[in-house]
C-alpha positions as CSV (number, residue, x, y, z in Angstrom):
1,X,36.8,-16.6,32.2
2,X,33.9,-18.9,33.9
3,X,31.3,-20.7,31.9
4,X,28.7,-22.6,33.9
5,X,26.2,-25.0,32.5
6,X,22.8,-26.1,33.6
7,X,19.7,-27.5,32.9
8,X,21.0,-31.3,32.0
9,X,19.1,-34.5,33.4
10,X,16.8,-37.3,32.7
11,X,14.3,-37.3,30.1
12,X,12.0,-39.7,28.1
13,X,12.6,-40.2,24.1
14,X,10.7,-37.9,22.8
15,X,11.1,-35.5,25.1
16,X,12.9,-31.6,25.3
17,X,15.2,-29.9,27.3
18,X,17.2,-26.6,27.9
19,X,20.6,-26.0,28.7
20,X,22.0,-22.9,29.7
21,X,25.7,-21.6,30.0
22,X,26.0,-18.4,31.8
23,X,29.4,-16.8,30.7
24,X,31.6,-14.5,32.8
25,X,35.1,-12.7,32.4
26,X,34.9,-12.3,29.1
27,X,33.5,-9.8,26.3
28,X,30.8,-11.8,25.3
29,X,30.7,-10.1,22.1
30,X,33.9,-11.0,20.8
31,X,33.8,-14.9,21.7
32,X,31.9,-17.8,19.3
33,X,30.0,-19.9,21.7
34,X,29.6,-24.0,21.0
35,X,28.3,-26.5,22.7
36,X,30.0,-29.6,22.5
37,X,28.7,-33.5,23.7
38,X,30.9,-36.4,25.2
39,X,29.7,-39.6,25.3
40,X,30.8,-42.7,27.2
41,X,33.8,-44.1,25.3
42,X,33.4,-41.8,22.5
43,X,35.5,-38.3,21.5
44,X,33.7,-35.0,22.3
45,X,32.2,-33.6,19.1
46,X,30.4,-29.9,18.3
47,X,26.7,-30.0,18.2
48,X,26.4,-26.2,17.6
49,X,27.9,-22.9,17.8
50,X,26.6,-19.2,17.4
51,X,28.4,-16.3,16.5
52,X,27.5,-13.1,18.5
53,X,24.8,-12.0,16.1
54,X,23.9,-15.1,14.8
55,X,25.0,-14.1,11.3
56,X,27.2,-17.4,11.8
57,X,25.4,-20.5,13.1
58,X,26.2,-24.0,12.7
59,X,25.2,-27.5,14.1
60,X,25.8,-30.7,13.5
61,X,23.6,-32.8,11.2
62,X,23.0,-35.0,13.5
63,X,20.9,-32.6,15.4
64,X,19.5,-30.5,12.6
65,X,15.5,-29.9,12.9
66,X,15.8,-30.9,16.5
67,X,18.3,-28.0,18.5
68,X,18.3,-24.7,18.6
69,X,21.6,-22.9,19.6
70,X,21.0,-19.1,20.7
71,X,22.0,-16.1,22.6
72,X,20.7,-13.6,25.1
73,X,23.8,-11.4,25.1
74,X,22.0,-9.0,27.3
75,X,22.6,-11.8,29.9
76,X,25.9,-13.0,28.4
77,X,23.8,-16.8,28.3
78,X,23.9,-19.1,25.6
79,X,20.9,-22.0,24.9
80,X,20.9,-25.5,23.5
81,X,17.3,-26.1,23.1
82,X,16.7,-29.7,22.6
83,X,14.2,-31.0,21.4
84,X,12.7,-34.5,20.1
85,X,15.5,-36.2,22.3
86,X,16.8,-39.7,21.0
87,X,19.0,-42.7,23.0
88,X,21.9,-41.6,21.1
89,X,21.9,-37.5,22.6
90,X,22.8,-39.0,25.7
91,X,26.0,-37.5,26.5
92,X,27.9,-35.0,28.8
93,X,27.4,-31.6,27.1
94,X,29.4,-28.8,27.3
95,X,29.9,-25.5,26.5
96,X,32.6,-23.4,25.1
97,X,34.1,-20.2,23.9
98,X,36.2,-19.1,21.4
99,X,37.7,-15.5,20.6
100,X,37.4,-14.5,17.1
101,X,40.9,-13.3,17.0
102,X,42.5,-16.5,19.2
103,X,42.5,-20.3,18.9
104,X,42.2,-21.2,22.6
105,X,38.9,-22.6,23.7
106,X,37.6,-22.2,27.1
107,X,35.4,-24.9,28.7
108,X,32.6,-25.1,31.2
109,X,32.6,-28.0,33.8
110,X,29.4,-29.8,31.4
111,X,26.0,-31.0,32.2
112,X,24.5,-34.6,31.8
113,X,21.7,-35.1,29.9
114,X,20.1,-38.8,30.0
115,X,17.3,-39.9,27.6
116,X,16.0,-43.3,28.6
117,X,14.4,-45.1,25.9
């Protein structure tokens, strides 16, 4: 199972950004995909996370309004789209899955995103 982020780096406050996490290995189907955040000195938390046909989707309140998590499963991608980016989203973000029908969560390698103020 491979998951590969992309589409992190620096932006202005205010401003938007895409990341992408192309998934391999895996039935795409059958996994709940998340993205997660780490920032420096804190514990990684969920942002968001999309079932397969988005009959379950969830975020964080802290980014509620702002990101959009979604799917092409034709392309076995997920998206963060980010938009009206603050100080605080400045993090390492990562992505994950998680089978329906097994705890384990995989992890991709993460992507930095950097909003200067």
């Amino acid at each position: 199972l491979q998951l590969v982020e992309s589409g992190g780096g620096l932006v202005q406050s205010g401003g938007s950004l895409r990341l992408s996490c192309a998934a391999s290995g895996f039935t795409f189907s059958s996994y709940i995909m998340s993205w997660y955040r780490q920032a420096s000195g804190k514990e990684r938390e969920l942002v968001a996370a999309r079932s397969w046909t988005g009959a379950m989707t969830h975020y964080a309140n802290f980014v509620k309004g702002r990101f959009t998590v979604s799917r092409d499963n034709s392309k076995n991608t997920v998206y963060l789209q980010m938009n009206s980016l603050q100080a605080e989203d400045t993090a390492v973000y990562y992505c994950s899955a998680r089978a329906l029908t097994n705890p384990t969560v995989y992890w991709g390698q993460g992507t930095q995103v950097t909003v200067s103020s």
